[in-house]
Structure formats: C-alpha cells, structure tokens
N, C-alpha and C positions, 0 to 999 in steps of 0.2 A: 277301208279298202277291202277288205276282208268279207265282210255283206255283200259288196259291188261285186265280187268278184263270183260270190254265191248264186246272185241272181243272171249274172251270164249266162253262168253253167246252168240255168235250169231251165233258162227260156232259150238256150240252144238245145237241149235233149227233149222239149218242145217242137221244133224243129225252127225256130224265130233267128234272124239274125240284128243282132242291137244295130241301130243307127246311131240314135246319140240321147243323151237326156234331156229333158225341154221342161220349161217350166208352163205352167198354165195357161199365161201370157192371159187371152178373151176368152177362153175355152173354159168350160165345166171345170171343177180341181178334181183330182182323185178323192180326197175325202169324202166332198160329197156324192163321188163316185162309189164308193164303201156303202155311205150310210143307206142310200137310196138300195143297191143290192140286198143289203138287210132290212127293206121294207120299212121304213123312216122317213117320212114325208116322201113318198116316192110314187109316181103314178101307176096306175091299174098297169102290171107289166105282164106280156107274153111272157108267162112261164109255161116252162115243157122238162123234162126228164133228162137231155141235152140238149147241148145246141149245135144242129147239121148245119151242114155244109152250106147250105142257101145263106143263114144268118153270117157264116164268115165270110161269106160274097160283098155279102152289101157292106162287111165292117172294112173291109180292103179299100185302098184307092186303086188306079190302077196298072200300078208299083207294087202292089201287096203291103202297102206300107198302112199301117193302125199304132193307136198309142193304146200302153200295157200301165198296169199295175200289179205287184203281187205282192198279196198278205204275208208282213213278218219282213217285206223286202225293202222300207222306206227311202226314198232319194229327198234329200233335201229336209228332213227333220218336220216339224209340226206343218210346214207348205211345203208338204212333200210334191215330186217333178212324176211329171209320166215320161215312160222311156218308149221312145219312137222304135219299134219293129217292123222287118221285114219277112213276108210269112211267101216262100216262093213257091208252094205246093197248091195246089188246085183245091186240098181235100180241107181236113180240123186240125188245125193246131191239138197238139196233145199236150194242153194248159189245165184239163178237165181235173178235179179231185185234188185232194191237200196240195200247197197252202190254202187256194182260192183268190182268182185274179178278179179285175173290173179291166175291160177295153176300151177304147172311144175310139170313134171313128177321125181320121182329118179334118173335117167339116162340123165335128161335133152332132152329127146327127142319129149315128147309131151307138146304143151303148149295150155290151154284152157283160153279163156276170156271172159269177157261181161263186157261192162263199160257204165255210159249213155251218150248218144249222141243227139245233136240238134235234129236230127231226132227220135229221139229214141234209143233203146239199138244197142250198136255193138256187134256183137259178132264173137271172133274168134277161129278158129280149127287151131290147124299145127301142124304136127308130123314130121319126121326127121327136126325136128328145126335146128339143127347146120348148116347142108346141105341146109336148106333151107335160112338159113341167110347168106351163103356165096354165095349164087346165087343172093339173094337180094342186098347184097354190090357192086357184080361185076355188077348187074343191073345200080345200081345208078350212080356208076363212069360212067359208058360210054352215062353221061349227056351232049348233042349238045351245042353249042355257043347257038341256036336259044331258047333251051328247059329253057339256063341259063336265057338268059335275060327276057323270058315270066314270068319267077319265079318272079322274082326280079320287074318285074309292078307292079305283084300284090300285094305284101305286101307294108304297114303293113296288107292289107285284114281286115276281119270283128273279127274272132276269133283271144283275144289276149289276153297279158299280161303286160297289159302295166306299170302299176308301178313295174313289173319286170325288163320292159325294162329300166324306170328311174334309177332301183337302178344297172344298169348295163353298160350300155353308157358311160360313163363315162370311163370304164376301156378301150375301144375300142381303140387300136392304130391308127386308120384310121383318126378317130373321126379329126377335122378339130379345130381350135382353135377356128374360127368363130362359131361352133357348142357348145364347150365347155363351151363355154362365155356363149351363149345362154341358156344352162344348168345350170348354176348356178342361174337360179332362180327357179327351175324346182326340182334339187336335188344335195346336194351340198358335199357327200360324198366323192366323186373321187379326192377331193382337198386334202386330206390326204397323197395321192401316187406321185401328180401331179408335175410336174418339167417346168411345161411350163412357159416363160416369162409373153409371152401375155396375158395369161389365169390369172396367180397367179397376173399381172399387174390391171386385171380387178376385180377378187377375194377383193384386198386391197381396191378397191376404191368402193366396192358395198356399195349401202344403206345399207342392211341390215347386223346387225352386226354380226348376228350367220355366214353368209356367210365370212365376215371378218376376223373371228376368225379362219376357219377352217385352213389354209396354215401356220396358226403361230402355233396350236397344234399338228403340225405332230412330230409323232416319232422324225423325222428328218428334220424339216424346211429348202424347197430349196429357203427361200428369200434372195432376196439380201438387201445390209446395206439400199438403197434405199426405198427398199418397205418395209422392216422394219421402216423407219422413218414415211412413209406417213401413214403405219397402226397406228404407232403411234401418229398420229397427228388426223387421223379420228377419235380417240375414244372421245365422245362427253361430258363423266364424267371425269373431275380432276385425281379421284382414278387410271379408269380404263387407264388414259395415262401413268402414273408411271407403274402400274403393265404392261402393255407392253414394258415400256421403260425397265422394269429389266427382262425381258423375252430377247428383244432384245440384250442388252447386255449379257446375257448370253450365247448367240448361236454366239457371235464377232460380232454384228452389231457396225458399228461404230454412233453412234447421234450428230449433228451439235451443237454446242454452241448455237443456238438461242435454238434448243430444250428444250436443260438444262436449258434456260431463263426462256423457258414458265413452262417446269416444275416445280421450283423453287416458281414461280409466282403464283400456285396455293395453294388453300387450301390441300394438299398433300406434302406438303413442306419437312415435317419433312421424310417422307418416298423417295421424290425424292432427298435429301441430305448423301440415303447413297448409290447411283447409284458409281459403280465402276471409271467407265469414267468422271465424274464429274470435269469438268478443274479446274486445280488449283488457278483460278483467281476469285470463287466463296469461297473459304475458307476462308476468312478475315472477309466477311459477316457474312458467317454461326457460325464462333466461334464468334461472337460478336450478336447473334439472341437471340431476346425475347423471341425465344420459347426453355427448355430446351432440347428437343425433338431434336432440330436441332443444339445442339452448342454438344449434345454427341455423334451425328453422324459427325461429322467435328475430333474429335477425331478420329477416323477409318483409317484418315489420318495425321497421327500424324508425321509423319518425315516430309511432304510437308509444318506445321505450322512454320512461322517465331516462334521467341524461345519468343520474346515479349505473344503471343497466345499463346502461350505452357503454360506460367506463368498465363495468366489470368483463360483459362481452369482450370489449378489444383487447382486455389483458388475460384473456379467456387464457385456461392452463391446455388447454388441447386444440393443437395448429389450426384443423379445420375450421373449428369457431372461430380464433384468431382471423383465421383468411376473409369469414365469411361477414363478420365483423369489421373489417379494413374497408371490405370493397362497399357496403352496407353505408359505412361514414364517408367515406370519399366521392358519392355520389350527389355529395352536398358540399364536402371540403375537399380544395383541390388536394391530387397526390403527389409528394414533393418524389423526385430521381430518387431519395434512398429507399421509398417504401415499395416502388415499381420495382426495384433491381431484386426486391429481396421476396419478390410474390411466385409461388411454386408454378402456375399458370397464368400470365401476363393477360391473356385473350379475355380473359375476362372484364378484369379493370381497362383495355384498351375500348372494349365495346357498352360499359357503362360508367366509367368513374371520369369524374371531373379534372382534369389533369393538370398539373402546375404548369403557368405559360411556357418556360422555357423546356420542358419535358413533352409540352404537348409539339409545340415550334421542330424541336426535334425528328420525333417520330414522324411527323408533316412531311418535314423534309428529305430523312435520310432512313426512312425504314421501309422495309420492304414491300412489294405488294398486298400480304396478307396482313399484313400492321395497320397499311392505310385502309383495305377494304373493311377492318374490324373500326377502325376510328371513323366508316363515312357512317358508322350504325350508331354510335355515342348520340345520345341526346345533350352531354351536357360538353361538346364541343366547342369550343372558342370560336368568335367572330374570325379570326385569323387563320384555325385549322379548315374551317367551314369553305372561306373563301380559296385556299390554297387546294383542298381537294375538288372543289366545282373544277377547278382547271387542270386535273389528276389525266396524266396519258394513259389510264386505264381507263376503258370506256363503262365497266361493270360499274367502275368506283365513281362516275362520273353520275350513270343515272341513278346510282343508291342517294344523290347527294342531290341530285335532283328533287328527290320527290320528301325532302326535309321540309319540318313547320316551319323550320325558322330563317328559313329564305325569304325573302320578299317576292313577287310576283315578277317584277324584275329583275331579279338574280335570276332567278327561276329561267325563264326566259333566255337567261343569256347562257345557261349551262349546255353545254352540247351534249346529249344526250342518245340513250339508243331503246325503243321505244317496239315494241311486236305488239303492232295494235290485232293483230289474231290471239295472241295469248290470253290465254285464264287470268281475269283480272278479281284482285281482293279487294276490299275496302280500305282505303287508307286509317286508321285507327282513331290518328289525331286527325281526322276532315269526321268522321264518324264524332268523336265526344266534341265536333263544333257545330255539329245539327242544329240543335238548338237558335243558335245565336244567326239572327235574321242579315245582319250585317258581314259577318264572317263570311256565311253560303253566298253572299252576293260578289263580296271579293273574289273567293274563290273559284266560284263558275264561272270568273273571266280568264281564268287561268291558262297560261300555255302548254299544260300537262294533261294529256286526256286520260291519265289516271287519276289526277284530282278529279275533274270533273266531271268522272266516274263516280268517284266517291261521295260527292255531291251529289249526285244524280238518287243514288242510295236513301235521300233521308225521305221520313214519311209525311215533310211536309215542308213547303219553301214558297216563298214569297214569290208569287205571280209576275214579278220580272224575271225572277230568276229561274222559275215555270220556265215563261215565253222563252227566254235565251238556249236555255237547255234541249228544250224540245227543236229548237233549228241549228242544234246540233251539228256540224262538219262529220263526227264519230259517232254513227251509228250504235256502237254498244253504250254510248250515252242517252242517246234517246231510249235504248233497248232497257234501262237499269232505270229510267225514270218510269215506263209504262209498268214495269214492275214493282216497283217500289213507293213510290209519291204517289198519293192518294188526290195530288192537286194534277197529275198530268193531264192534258187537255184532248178531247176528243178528237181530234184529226189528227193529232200525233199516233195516237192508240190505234188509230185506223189504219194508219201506213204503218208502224210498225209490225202489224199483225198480217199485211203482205208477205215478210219475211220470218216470222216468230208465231210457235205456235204453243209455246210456254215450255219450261225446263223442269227439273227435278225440283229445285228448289221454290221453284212459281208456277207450280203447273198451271194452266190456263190463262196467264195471263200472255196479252194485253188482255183477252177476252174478256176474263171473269172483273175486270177494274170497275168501280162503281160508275167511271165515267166514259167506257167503252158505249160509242153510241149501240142506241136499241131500235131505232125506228129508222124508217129510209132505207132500210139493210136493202130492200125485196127491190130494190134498183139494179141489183149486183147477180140477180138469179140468171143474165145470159153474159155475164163477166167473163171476158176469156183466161181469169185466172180460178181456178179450182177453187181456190184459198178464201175468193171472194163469193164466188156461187154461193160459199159453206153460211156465210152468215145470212143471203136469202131465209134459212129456215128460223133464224133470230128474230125476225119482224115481227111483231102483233101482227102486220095485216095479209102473212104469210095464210096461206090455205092448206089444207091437205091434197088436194092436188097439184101443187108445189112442192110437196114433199117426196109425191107421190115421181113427180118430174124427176126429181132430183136422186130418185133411188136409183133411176136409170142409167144416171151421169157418167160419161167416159172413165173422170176420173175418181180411184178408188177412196181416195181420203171425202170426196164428197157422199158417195155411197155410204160409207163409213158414219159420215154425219147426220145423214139419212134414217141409217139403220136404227141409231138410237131415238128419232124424235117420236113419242108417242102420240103421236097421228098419222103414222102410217098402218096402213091399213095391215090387215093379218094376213092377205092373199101377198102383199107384196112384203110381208117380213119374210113369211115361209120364200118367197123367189129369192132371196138375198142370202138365204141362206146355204144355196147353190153356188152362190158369188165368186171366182176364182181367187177373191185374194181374201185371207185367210182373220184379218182384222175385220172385214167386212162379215163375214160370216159369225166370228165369234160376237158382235155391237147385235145382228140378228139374231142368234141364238138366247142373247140377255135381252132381247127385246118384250116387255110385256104384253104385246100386241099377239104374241104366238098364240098361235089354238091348243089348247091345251092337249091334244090327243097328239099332236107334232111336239110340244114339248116332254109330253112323258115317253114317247121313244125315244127324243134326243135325250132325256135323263139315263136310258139304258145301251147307249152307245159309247163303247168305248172312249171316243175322240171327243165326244161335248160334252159327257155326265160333269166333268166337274167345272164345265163355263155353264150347263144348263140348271144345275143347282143353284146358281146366284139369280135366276131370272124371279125376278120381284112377285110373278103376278101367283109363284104356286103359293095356295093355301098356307096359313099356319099351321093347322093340325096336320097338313100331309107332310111341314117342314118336320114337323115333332117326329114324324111315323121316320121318316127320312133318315134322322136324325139316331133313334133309335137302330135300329138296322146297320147304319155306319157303324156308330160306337161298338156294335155284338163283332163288325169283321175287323176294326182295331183290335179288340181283346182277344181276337182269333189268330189273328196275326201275330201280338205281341207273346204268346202263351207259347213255355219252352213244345218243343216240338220233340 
C-alpha cells in the first residue's frame, strides 16, 4: 500500500489524475514497454532530447486519457498493470527525469518513453507501434552468420546482470557438466531440478554442506542408493548421519551393513536403531541395550525377535519397553481387559492390537466416539467389531470403515458412507501392495468406493479389462490417476483427459508425455475451438512451420505459449512474442533458441529477462564459461564483509 500510494503522489505532482489500474488484457505489457525504451529488440525509434507537446497529443485519447508506467513503481509483481491516467492540460506532463516512465496510448498505437541511461536520459517516440514492431522482428530475424558470431564476442560486455545470470545458468540445457560442477560454488539452486550423474556425483562430495544438502531436498531426489550412502557418510555430526540415513531410506536407498555399524556406533544410537532396513543381525544387541531408548526400538521389529527376546522385552525392567513390548505382542495375541485397564495410553492398543472378543464387543458397543473412531483404524479388528462400526451413527467412523481390506465388495457397498470426490485423494496402501496381483486389481476396480478405484487406477500396470473399465470411468479423477500412472492406459482416454488436465507436480506433463498419448492426427485439432486442443496441432509429424507460425498468433495465451517454445518458429516471430502481453508467453520466447543472438545478448542485460535469458540453450558454451565467470567475481563481491 505504501508504493501505491507513492506512485499517486507523483503522477499527481505530474499534474496526472489516476483512473484505475488495468492489466494488459491485448495490449503491449509494460515490460516490454521497459525493455524496448532501453533499446532491446526495439524498433528504429524517434529519439529527440524531449518529448513536446505534439507527441502528448497524439498519446491522449480524447479524454486525455493514456496508460503510464513508472520505474521502481511496479503494479502487479513480475505481470506488472499499467495505470490508466488522465492528463487535463493542453501542455507536458512533467513525468520527464528520475524515476523514468513508458506510456501507451489506448489503442496501443503510440508509445512514449524516457529512462536513465549511462549516457544520460533515453528517450523514445513510436507511433504505429504494432506495425512498427513487426518490421523490427522481421529486422532482427534476417541476423547474418558473421552479425551472430560478432554478438556472441562481445558478451558478457560491460552492462550486466550478473547475479541474475547466477541464479539462472544453472537451468541452461547447454550448460556443460564441467560448467555445472564449476557452479556449484558460485550458486547452488539448480541442484533441486538437476538429474545429472556427474554434477549430483560432485554436489555429494562438496565441502560445503548446504551444497550437500541440496540434491537430497528435492521434491523428488534423483540420487542413486550410492550417493545416497556417500552423502550419508559426509555428514560430519553423529545426529545429522541418522537423519540422512532415514531420509535415505525413505526415497528406497538401499545402505551397506557397515553403514548400520557406524550408525549404531554412534551417540545417535537410540535413533539409528529404528532405521527400517536395519539387518536383522543387529536385533539380539539392541534388545539386550543399556539404553531403554534402544531395546523399545528393537520391539518395532517384533516378528524378526527370537521368542527367548520376545520374553525378556515384555518383562522389560523399564515401563516404556514393557509398553512397547505388550502392544508389539498383542498385535498377533489378543489383549485380554486386565492388560488394556493397566496401559498408560489406551489409544494406542485401541488402533493396533488384536483385542479379546469380549473387550473388543465392549468397546464396540459402549465406548465413546474417539474409542470407536481409534478401533475403525485397527487392522486386526474382529469380524464382529468390523460389522458393528460399518453401521456406527458417526458418519467419519462409518467411511474410515469403508475403505477397510477386509470388507468384501459387498459389505463395502452396503456401508453408508460420506465421500468429497473434490478432495485430495492418497493411495490406498493395501490396494497399492495388491498391484501386483492380476485378480485382486480386477475385483477391486468393480468396487463401489472411488477411492479404491482410485487406488487401482495408480498401478503401473493392469490387465486390459481392467484398463478398458477404468478408463470409462463415472469419476473423472480415476480416469485422471490412470493417464498418469498406468503405462497400459489407452489412447482416447489420454486424449479426453488432457481436455481437462494439463499435468501436476507430481506428473508434470502428463497425459501428454504417456507413451500412449496419440502423436499423429493431432493437426486435425489446429481450428478446435478449444485452446487445449489447437496446442497439440504442433504435436503432429505432419505439422509445418507455418502452422506454428499460425499458431503464434492464437487468441489464446496457453497456445502462444506452446508456440513460443516449438523450434520451428521462426526468429522474426519469436522476437514478436516476446512483446506478448502475458508474461509466460514472453518468458517460453525469451528461452526460445530460435532468438537472434544480438536480441538475446540485450535481453542477457536487462534487468527483467537476464536470468530467464541465461537459460536460452542456443548461447555459446565458451560465452556460457565467460558468463559464468563474471557471475561468480559479483557473488564473491557481494558475499565479502563490506
């Protein structure tokens, strides 16, 4: 509120009255309003020393009304708004000299600017803009071999950006492993997305730890079991080797027996003894350990104890193990009334231990809401409890009891249930460990639960009845978890799904990228009145580039967008796209290879694209090196006590 309120005040002592803020809507955006004022892909522009009176004539409608921008004044973050003004004097706005604005006309046809410059102020005139920026685009595409490579000497040049370029190199496909490595002292964000051997090889083994860490907290970790063990062997504290080791195992790394030695061996003991993978040839230790800490984590694995350790555990001398010990046994032998009455936290044994009939009959019937809701989570529930809560007047407790293995399909069915099929849905655990089994998945995808047959939908591969059924689907987020998941889903499901689905976090691209997404026939869909569908037009083999070239044009933005990236658009129409009011459209153009390199070494030294223009594939390797260099001297400039 504070900025907005800054920029009032300065375009009234302007002499400007605000109308209101407007986003770019079809019109030019302010950015590239900016960049073209700083002479970046910008057409030959009427510069003059000011700009009189005649040029605010023609920027007015005739209302006095023009859209503004002023530097340092941003509306709307990275797709920053132009703010509509009204200018009621006959004469110049007094906008002229620090910040530095950009105006546009209503109609998008005159564009006025002044920004400061090394030299002094720039200042630019243009009127038939549109006309003028496609003469400037055709300009720059018909850039020589001789014009490319003179470009490409010169940078990185004097004017830059260069901890933009740090936080941007990184994404660069070109970018060389050797480079990469070299990066990782420099700026070490890029290891989040990164899948490279050598790179994530060198990542494990850096001094420094924060660079360490980064390839182990990705979303999605591309290590292997390998550099999972060495990360976990670098880390130089006891603590922090456990908490990697259970990081490790949980993304399936497998860890070496000596591992488990060392971790064992340290003061972290108690915490590396409840590691999943933990060989069974350290259990006889652990239940027999001085520390109680580590003889109730040894219980966790309670079926691998010879039955001798079974016995010494439940008569364990220190209560915790006792406890942990009772609940441990009783999840295979029921718990008779006196050992429930005498457990310090009932909730426990209520939601895993096997309960004596008449105790569980009990609880069934005459214990409270949060009794029954802990006993519809028991797996080792009675035929009796089981049936008695499907018909629970808690409705919570009713669908927890629903979606049990051990219901029949017919039970299932008859449970009255409450179901938000908009909700975030998980995998059912036990429908997951029944993937496998060909029979199972065919039962269950007739299922009345469309969380099952969600969960179903999940596996990476099912029997082509059970394909066909799934894919005609009544619940759309079952067809949606098949084109994502199953490798056997079928082409015109994938096709209709990706009307609606344009892939997630966790599946980016698909349906798209499925092996069985159709690829040919797309170019049917290039005059589809759905956006969604135009996009795979440029999917076809027997797509053209002027097809592409159509398509750059397209009303809507997500197709521009798809445009922007396919390397067959031409270089006259990437440079136009990079004009594009919406802001994802522009940055697909900016990364686009197709750029004339003398358009991408300015956008390298522009505030707003240096660091989406550093990832564009097509600069040089030796200028990425030069680039790269340069970065690294203004981190160390930056990072150095001041």
């Amino acid at each position: 509120m504070q900025r907005q309120e800054g920029l009032s005040e300065l375009l009234a002592r302007a002499g400007l009255t605000v109308v209101e803020n407007v986003r770019p809507g079809s019109l030019f955006p302010p950015e590239a309003g900016w960049r073209i004022a700083r002479g970046i892909a910008a057409p030959d522009a009427v510069a003059c020393e000011a700009l009189d009176a005649a040029w605010w004539r023609r920027l007015r409608d005739v209302d006095g009304e023009f859209l503004v921008a002023v530097l340092g004044h941003r509306i709307g973050g990275n797709d920053s708004w132009w703010t509509r003004v009204r200018h009621a004097g006959s004469g110049v706005p007094e906008l002229t000299g620090d910040p530095g604005f950009v105006a546009l006309s209503l109609d998008g046809q005159v564009l006025l600017a002044e920004v400061p410059g090394a030299g002094g102020p720039r200042v630019t005139a243009l009127d038939r803009l549109p006309e003028r920026l496609e003469e400037a685009a055709a300009a720059a595409g018909r850039e020589t071999d001789d014009e490319h490579a003179e470009v490409w000497a010169a940078v990185p040049g004097r004017h830059a950006w260069p901890l933009h370029w740090a936080e941007g190199i990184g994404a660069n496909p070109a970018a060389t492993d050797e480079l990469l490595i070299r990066l990782l002292d420099v700026e070490d964000g890029f290891l989040y997305g990164c899948d490279r051997p050598a790179v994530l090889d060198a990542a494990v083994a850096h001094p420094d730890p924060r660079v360490r860490s980064r390839p182990a907290d990705a979303f999605r970790p591309k290590l292997t079991s390998d550099q999972w063990v060495r990360l976990v062997r670098a880390e130089p504290a006891p603590s922090r080797r456990v908490i990697r080791a259970e990081q490790a195992c949980a993304w399936g790394a497998e860890l070496p027996d000596d591992l488990y030695d060392d971790l064992l061996a340290g003061p972290s003991r108690a915490r590396a003894a409840e590691l999943p993978g933990l060989p069974a040839q350290h259990l006889p230790g652990l239940a027999a350990d001085a520390d109680p800490r580590v003889r109730a984590a040894a219980c966790a694995r309670w079926e691998d104890l010879a039955a001798p350790l079974r016995e010494r555990l439940l008569a364990d001398t220190d209560n915790a193990v006792r406890t942990v010990a009772l609940l441990a046994h009783h999840t295979g032998v029921p718990m008779p009334r006196e050992v429930f009455a005498v457990l310090p936290d009932p909730r426990r044994a209520l939601e895993r231990c096997r309960l004596a009939p008449e105790l569980e009959a009990e609880l069934v019937g005459d214990g409270a809401a949060e009794v029954r809701r802990a006993l519809a989570a028991n797996p080792g529930l009675g035929t009796h409890g089981v049936a008695a809560l499907a018909q629970d007047p808690q409705g919570d407790i009713r669908s927890a009891m629903a979606l049990r293995p051990d219901l029949t399909e017919e039970q299932r069915a008859a449970v009255r249930h409450d179901f938000d099929p908009t909700s975030m849905s998980r995998t059912l655990r036990w429908v997951e460990d029944l993937h496998g089994d060909a029979d199972a998945m065919r039962h269950l995808a007739a299922s009345s639960h469309p969380l099952v047959r969600r969960s179903v939908a999940r596996a990476r591969h099912l029997p082509l009845d059970v394909v066909s059924r799934l894919a005609r689907d009544d619940d759309r987020v079952v067809r949606l978890f098949l084109a994502e998941s199953c490798e056997d889903a079928p082409a015109d499901m994938l096709l209709e799904v990706w009307r609606w689905w344009d892939g997630s976090l966790s599946h980016p691209d698909r349906p798209r990228s499925h092996p069985n997404f159709p690829r040919t026939g797309l170019l049917r869909h290039i005059a589809d009145p759905s956006g969604r569908m135009r996009r795979l037009a440029m999917d076809d083999p027997e797509s053209t580039p002027a097809d592409v070239a159509r398509l750059a044009r397209d009303p809507e933005a997500e197709v521009r967008r798809r445009a922007a990236e396919d390397p067959r658009l031409s270089p006259a129409d990437v440079v136009r796209l990079l004009n594009d009011p919406e802001a994802h459209v522009r940055g697909a153009a900016v990364r686009n290879r197709r750029l004339p390199a003398r358009v991408l070494a300015g956008l390298l030294h522009d505030r707003d694209t240096a660091s989406a223009a550093v990832t564009n594939p097509a600069i040089p390797v030796p200028v990425l090196q030069r680039i790269l260099a340069v970065a690294a001297a203004a981190v160390a400039a930056e990072a150095a006590p001041r």
